[in-house]
C-alpha positions in Angstrom: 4.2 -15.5 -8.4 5.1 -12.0 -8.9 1.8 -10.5 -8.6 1.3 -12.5 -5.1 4.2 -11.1 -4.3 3.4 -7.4 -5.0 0.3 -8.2 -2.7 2.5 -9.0 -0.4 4.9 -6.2 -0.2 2.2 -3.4 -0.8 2.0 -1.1 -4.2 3.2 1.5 -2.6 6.9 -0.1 -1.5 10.1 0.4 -3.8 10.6 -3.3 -4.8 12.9 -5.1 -7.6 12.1 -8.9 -8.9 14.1 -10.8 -9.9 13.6 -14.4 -11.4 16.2 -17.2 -11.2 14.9 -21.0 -12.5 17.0 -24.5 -11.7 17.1 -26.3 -14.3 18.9 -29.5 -16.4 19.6 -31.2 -19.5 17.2 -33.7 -19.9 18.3 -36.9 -18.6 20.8 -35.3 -15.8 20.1 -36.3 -12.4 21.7 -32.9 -10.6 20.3 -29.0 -11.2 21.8 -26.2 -12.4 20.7 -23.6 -10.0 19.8 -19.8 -10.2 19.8 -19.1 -13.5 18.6 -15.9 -14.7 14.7 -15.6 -16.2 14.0 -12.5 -18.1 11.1 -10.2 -16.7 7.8 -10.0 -18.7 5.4 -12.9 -19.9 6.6 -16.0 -20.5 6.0 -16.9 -24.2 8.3 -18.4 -26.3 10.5 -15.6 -27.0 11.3 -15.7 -23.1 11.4 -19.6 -23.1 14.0 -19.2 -26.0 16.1 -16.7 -23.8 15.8 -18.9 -20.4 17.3 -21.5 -23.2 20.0 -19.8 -23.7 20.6 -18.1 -20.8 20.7 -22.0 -19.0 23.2 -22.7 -21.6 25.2 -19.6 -21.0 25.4 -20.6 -16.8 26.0 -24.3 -17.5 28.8 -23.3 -19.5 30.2 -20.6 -17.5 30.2 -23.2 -14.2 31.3 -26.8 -15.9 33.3 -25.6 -19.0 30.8 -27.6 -21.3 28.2 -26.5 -23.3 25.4 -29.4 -24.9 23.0 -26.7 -26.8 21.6 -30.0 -28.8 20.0 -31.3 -25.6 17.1 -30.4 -24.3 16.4 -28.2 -21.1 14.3 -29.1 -18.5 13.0 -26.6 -16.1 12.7 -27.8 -12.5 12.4 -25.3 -9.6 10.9 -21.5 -10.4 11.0 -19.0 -8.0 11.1 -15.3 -7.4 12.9 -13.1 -5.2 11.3 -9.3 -4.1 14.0 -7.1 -2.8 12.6 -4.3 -0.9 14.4 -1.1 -0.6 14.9 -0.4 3.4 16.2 2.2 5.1 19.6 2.0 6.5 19.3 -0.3 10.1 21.3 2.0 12.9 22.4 -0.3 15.7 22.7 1.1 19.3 26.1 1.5 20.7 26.3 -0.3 24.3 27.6 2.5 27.2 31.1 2.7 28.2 31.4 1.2 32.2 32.2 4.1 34.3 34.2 4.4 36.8 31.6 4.2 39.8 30.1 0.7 38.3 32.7 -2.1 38.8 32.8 -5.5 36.4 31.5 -8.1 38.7 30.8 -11.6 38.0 27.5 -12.9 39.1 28.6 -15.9 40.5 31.8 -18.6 40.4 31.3 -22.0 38.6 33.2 -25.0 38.2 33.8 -26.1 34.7 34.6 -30.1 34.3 34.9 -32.8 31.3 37.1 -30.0 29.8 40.1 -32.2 30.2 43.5 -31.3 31.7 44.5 -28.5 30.5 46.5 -27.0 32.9 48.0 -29.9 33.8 46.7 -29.7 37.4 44.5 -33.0 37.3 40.9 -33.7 36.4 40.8 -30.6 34.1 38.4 -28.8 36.5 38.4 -25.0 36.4 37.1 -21.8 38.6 35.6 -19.7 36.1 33.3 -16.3 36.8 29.5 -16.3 35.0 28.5 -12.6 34.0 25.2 -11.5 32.3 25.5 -10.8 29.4 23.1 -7.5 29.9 25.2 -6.2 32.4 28.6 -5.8 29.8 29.5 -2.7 29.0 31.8 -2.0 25.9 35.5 -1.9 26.5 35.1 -4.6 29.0 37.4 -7.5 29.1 37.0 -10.8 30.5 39.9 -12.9 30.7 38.8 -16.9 30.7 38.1 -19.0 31.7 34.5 -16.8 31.4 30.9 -17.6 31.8 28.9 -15.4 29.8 25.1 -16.7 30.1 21.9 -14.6 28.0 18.4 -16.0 27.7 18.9 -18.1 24.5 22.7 -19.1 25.0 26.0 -19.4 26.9 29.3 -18.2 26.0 32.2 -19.8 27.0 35.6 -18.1 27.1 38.3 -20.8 27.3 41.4 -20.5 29.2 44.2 -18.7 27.7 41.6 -16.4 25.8 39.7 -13.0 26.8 36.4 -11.9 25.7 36.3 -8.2 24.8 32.9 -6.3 24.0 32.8 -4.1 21.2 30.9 -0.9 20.8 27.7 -2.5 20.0 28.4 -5.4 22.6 29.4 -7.6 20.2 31.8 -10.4 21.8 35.2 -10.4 20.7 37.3 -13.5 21.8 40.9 -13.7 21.1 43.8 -15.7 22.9 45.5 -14.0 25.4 
């Protein structure tokens, strides 16, 4: 597995493995996951040590240790962590003065029950894009806020704000 991996990732990329194995005493019906395997080929010095070391996490996570049953190995697996440089996130612009927060249209929200007390629950609420928010803008619900893949809805007696890197903040008012 860890040579497919290193295919994978290139020879020439900073990566650490590391192993982890679920495993059981024989005769259990539930796993004991993500315990450590030691690097290196796996003879029976390294079958010994996974031993142990399934011991040493059974014990650590149900108080008990049964070193006179047997071990059974279930799931293997490998994990390659790449090194990566640091990801820099844009910042969204501030809204200026000469470009005014507008809603795209007005909608009417229903099924949301009575809140205000005012009958069949219905409520005027604006719809903005969500590419159009600019950070430091607040949008006091009940808010709309459609994007291609979803909808945000700002309840009333909350506000929306957008954060520096137009992340959605909603908080009640």
């Amino acid at each position: 597995m860890e040579t497919q991996l290193r295919e994978q990732v290139g020879d020439t990329t900073a990566v650490t493995f590391l192993r982890s194995m679920d495993a059981h005493l024989v005769g259990q019906s539930w796993d004991t996951p993500f315990v450590p395997v030691p690097d290196g080929v796996i003879d029976a010095d390294a079958v010994a040590t996974m031993v142990t070391s399934f011991h040493d996490t059974y014990e650590s996570r149900s108080g008990n240790r049964f070193e006179a049953m047997p071990v059974e190995g279930v799931t293997f697996r490998i994990r390659a962590v790449v090194e990566t440089s640091k990801i820099e996130f844009p910042r969204v612009p501030v809204r200026g003065a000469d470009e005014p927060l507008l809603p795209v249209r007005t909608t009417t929200l229903r099924f949301l029950g009575d809140i205000d007390g005012g009958g069949d629950g219905a409520q005027e609420a604006h719809v903005y894009e969500r590419s159009t928010l600019r950070a430091g803008d607040v949008l006091p619900g009940p808010t709309i806020i459609d994007e291609g893949l979803s909808t945000t809805h700002v309840g009333a007696g909350q506000q929306a704000t957008v954060g520096e890197y137009g992340e959605l903040i909603i908080r009640r008012k």
